[in-house]
N, C-alpha and C positions, 0 to 999 in steps of 0.2 A: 566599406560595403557598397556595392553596385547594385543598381536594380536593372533585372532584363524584363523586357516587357514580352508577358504571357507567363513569369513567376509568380509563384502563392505570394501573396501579402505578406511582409514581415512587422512583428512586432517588435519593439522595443524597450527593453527596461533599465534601470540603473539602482539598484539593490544596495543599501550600507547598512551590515549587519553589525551591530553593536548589543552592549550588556545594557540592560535599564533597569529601573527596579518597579517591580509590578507586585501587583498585593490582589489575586484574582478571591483568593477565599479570606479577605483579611487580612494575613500576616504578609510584612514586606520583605518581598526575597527578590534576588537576582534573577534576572528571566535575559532571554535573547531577542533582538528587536528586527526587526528589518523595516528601514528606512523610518522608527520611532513605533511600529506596529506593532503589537500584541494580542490577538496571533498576524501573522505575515498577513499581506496584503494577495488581495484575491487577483491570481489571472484569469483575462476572460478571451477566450481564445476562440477560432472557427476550423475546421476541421483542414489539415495540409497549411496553416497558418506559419509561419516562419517565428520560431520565438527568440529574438537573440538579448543576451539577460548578461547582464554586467552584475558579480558581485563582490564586494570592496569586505574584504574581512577585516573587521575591525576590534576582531576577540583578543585574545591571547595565545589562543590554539587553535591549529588547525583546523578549516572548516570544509565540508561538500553538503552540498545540497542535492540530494535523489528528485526525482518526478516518478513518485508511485503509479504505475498503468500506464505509461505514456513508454508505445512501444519502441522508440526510438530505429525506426525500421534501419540496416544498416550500419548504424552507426552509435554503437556500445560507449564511446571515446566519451560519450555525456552523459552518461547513466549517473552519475553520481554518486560512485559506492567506491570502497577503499579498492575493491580488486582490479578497476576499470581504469582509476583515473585519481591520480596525483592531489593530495590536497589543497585546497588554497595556502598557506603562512599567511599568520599576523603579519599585516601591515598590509597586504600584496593583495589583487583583485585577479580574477579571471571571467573570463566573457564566456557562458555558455551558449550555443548554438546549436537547435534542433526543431525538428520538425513534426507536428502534431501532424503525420500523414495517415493519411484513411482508420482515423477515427472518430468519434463522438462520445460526450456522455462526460462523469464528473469522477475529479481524482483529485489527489492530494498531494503535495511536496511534503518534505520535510530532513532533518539535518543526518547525514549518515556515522558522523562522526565523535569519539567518546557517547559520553552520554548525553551529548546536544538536544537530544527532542523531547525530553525531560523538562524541558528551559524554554521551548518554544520554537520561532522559526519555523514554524509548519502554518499550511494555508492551504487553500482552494484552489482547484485547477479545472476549468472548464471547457472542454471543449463542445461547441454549437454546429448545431448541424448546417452547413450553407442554405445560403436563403433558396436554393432551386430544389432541394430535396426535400420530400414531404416528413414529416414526423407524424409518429401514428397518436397524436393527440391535439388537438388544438392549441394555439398558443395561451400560455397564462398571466396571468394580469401581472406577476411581476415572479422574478425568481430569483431563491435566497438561495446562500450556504449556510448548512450548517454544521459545526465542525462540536460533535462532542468528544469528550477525551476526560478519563482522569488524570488525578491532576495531587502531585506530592508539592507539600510546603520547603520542604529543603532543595538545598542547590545542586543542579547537578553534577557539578564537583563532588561533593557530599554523597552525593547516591552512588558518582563512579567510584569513589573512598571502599564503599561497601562493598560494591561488586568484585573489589580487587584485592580486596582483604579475604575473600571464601562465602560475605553471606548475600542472601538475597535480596529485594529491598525492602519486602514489608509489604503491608498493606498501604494503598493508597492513603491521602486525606480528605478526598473530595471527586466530584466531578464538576467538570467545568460546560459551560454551551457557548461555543464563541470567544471562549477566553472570561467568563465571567460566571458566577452565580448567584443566580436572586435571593434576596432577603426574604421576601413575601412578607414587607412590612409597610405594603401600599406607597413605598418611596421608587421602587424600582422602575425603570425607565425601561419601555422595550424593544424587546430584541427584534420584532416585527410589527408590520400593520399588512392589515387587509380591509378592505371595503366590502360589507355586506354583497355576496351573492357572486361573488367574482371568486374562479379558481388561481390559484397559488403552486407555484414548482418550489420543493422545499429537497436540497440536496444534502444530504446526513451522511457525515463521512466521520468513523472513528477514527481520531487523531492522537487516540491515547497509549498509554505506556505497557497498560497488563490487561484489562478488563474490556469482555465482552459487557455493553450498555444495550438494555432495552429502551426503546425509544417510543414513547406514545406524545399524543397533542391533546388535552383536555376537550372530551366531548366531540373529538374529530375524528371522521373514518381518513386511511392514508391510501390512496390508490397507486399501485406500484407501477412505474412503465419506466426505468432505466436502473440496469445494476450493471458499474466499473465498466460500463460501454457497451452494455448489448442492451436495446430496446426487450420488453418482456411481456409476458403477457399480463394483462392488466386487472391481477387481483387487487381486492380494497381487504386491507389489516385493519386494526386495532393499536397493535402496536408491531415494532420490528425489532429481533436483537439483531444488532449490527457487531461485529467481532472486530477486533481491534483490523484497523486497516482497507476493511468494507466501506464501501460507498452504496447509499443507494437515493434516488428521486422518485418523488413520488408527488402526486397533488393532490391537495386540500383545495378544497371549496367551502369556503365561509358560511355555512349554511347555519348558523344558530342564533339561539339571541345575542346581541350586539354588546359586547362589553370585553374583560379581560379572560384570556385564557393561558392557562402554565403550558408552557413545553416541559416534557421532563423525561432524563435520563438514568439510566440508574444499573449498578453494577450487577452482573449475574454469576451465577455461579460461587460467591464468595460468603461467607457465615455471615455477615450481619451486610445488609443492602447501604452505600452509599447513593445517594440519588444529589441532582444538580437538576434546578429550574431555571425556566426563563418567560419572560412573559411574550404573549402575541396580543397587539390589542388592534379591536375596531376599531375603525375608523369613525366616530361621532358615537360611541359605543359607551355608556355608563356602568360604571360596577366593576369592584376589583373580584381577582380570579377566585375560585370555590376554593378554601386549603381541603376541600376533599380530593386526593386522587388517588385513581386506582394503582392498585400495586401492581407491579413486575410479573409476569408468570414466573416458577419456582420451576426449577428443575431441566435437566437437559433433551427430557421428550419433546417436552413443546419444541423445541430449539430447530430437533431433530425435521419435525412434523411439520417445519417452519419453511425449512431447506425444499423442501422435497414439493414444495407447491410452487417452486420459483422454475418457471419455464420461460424456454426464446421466444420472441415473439419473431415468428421463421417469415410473416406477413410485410412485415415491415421494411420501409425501405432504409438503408443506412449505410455511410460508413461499415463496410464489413471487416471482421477482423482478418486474423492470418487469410489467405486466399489460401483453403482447406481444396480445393479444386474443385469441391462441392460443397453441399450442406449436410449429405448423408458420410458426414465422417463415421457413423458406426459401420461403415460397409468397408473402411479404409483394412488394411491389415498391419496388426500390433508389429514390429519391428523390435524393439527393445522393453520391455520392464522392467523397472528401476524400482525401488522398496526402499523410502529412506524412515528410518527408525530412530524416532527423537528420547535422548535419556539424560538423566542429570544424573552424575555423580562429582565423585571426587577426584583431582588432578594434583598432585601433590600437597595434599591436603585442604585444597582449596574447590570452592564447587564451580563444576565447567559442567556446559549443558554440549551435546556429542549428537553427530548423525551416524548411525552404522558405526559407532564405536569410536569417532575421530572428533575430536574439538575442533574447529575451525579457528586458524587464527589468520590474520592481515597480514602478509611479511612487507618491508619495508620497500620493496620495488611491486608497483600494482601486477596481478600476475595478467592482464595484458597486454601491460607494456614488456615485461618478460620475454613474454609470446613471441609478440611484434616483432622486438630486436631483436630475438633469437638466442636470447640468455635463460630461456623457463629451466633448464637442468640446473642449474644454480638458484632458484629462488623455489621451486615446487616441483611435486610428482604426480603426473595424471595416472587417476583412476586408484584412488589409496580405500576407497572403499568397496566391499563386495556389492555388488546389484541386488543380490538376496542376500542379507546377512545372517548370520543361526539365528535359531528361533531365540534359544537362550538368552542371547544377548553377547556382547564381548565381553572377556573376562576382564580386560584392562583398559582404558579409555587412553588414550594419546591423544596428544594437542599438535596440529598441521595445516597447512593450506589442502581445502579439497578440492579438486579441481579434475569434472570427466569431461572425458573425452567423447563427444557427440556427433555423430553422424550427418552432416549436414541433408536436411529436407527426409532425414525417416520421422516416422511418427508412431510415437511413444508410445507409452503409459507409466505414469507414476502414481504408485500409492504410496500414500503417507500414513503410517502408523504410528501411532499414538501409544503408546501400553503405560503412560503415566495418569494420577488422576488430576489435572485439570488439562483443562481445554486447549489447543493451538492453534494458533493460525498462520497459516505456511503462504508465502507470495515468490512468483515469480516475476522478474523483470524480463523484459523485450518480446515478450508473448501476453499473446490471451489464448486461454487451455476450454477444456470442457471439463467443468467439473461435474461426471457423470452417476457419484454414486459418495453417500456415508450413510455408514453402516458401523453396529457394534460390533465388538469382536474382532480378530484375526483373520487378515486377508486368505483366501486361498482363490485359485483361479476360477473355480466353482461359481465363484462371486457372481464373472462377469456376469450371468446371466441375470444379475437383477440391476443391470447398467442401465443408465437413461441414454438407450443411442439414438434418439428424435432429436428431443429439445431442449438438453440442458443448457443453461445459459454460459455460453461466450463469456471467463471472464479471470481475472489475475491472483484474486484471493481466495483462499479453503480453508475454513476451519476443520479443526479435528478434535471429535470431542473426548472425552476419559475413556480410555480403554474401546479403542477405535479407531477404525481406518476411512481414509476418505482415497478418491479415485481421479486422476485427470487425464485426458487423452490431449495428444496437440503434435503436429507437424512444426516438427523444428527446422525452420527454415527462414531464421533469420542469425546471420553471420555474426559471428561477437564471443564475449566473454559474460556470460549473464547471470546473475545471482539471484539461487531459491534461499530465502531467510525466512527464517521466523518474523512476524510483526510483534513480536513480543518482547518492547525495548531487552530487556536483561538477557532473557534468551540467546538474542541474536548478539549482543554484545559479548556473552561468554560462550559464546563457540556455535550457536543451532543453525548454521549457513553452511553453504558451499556456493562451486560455481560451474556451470557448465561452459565447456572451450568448444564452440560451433565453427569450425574452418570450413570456410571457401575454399577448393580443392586449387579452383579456379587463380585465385587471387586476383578476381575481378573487380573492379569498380559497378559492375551490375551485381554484386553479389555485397560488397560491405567500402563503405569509404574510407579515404586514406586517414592518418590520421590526424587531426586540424593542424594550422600551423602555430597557433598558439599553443598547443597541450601542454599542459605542464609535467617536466618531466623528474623523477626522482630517484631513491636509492642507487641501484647497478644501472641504469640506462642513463643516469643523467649528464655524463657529458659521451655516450656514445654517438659516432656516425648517425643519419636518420637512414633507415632500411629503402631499398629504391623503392618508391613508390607504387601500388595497383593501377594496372590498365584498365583497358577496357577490353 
């Protein structure tokens, strides 16, 4: 590695992921470490910062590591997901290399492979705004992650057993806050401090497997000002559900009497509520926490009612996302709409969850590198799903790579319909979208007119609630192989993904970079010629 002077700052990591045994709700089960951590070790990153991350797999199976919201501008080859890039092998390391460019705001890693994020290996990822750009709040006295997530006792070996057998996983056992849950038997140690009258940045990121978690702070208002990278306008909640894969920051100001308070998380949407505590304590602060707390709001109105008050704060300076050429992308004009329709059923008697009628599955050559080398006719077929599919549904579901074919720099609209009854939440990688509209019931274009084309917030994840469609608008104009997945481990593991193929006409270097010279390569590409290189 060289450094040129007038380059972003690079940082540096050296990652050894290994199995340990962790006991977060009590029972000792096998969990995933990095570098002895559980959960992963938090990056702290500043905005076009260089991150180059060494990580030494030392499982048994194949490992990748994704960077949830981190738009990898150019360059797909690090995304971290089966269709992109070659796994690491036991035994063997690979050095990821990417750039946190013109972004800000708080995200998550975690494992893309089997049922790894079951196990652990997920963590915080921040990116800070440079010290010359103002942020539209003051600085706070200190600022935490917080990563909740439920959280299963069994291994995920054990849980991929299940998935690969036909059943689902169950209900959770628990939920976790940071890899832990309080006793609330006045022994618990906690998970933060604050000092009397001093504000607090608390970043709340679901890091869990199935469940939307409501998140409140005993006796604390939460003032929202960043969701998944776009600064916001600065409502004060009660509490937040956060949906599996959501990120949001917000500050507390220690404004009560001085003693212990519960954080608490708690599952929604599910028959009987699991909840996961943790304690905040003052600083010189007597008295343990109330075991009174308030419950969860019930039901998916609130949820709904919740969505729809989350606006951009269009004021602010930042990091801005895709460069939309403006702000008034409602004035842009739609180019394509795409309707993916998420369904469970059965695949030879086994259950596979389907977009537009098609299981997604990983073939054994990533279908980037396919692309690249010029082999895709032999591993996948673009475009195997309709853009409208019948209302019906498909009569038959098949199991295939999905893979459309995109327009490079048109700008979309994708609705996600939902017609099952629980909730989803769909993410895309190497964008941030405008998630401008959820609503119940059946898309019809009629809709748009109740779109939010001001100020919806900039941003990577959408839930979709029961029998319901959600809306996103975005200029696709960043080069690569990018994958919309469910954040909903099982989901996305038996089929609820696909991937969009964005070519550069050009096969510019201003347009997508080559591909490292490390990459790991495998199935059909791996002892091919390398393809001549992108110019400029």
């Amino acid at each position: 590695m060289y450094f040129v002077s007038g380059e972003d700052p690079y940082l540096f990591f050296r990652w050894n992921v290994t199995y340990g045994t962790i006991s977060p709700l009590g029972v000792p089960q096998q969990g995933i470490l990095i570098n002895g951590q559980f959960p992963g070790p938090n990056i702290n990153s500043t905005t076009n910062n260089n991150i180059v991350l060494n990580v030494f797999n030392n499982l048994d199976e194949p490992f990748l590591l994704t960077w949830s919201g981190i738009q990898h501008r150019k360059n797909s080859w690090q995304d971290g997901v089966l269709g992109t890039m070659c796994p690491i092998l036991p035994g063997t390391n690979y050095t990821y290399h990417f750039q946190v460019k013109d972004q800000i705001g708080s995200y998550i890693y975690y494992p893309t492979t089997a049922m790894h994020r079951v196990a652990g290996a997920f963590g915080g990822l921040r990116v800070n705004s440079r010290l010359l750009i103002p942020v539209p709040y003051a600085d706070p006295e200190d600022d935490y992650t917080v990563l909740i997530g439920d959280w299963y006792t069994k291994s995920h070996s054990t849980l991929r057993k299940f998935l690969d057998s036909g059943r689902s996983l169950g209900r959770p056992d628990g939920v976790l806050i940071n890899g832990k849950s309080a006793k609330g038997d006045g022994k618990d140690k906690p998970l933060f401090t604050m000092k009397a009258g001093k504000t607090y940045k608390y970043r709340i990121c679901n890091v869990g497997v199935k469940n939307s978690l409501n998140f409140r702070i005993q006796g604390h208002a939460m003032k929202l000002v960043e969701m998944e990278g776009s600064h916001t306008v600065q409502n004060t909640y009660q509490s937040l559900d956060v949906h599996v894969g959501q990120c949001f920051s917000v500050l507390v100001t220690a404004d009560q009497k001085p003693k212990d308070y519960y954080v608490v998380a708690s599952t929604r949407f599910t028959k009987s509520a699991l909840s996961g505590k943790g304690i905040i304590r003052y600083i010189g602060g007597k008295g343990p926490a109330s075991p009174e707390i308030t419950e969860a709001p019930v039901g998916w109105a609130w949820s709904l009612n919740q969505f729809r008050t989350f606006r951009w704060n269009l004021t602010a300076s930042a990091a801005r996302p895709n460069p939309q050429g403006s702000y008034h992308y409602g004035a842009i004009n739609i180019t394509r709409t795409l309707k993916l329709v998420n369904s469970a059923s059965k695949v030879d008697g086994k259950l596979r969850y389907a977009v537009n009628g098609i299981s997604h599955i990983d073939p054994p050559t990533p279908l980037k590198l396919a692309e690249y080398y010029g082999v895709a006719n032999k591993v996948f077929k673009y475009d195997t799903i309709p853009d409208d599919p019948p209302a019906r549904g498909v009569p038959k579901v098949t199991s295939a790579p999905i893979v459309l074919n995109m327009t490079f720099r048109n700008f979309i609209e994708i609705i996600f319909e939902n017609h099952e009854k629980s909730i989803q939440s769909w993410h895309l990688d190497g964008y941030s979208f405008f998630a401008v509209a959820i609503e119940p019931g059946r898309w019809t274009p009629e809709r748009r007119k109740n779109y939010n084309l001001l100020d919806a917030v900039s941003r990577h994840t959408v839930q979709v609630f029961p029998k319901s469609w959600a809306a996103i608008l975005l200029t696709i104009d960043n080069a690569g192989m990018w994958n919309i997945r469910s954040e909903i481990a099982e989901r996305r593991y038996l089929g609820q993904q696909l991937y969009v193929s964005v070519l550069s006409p050009a096969r510019s270097l201003r347009d997508e970079y080559n591909i490292p010279d490390n990459a790991l390569l495998c199935g059909l590409v791996k002892n091919l010629p390398k393809p001549p290189p992108y110019s400029i």
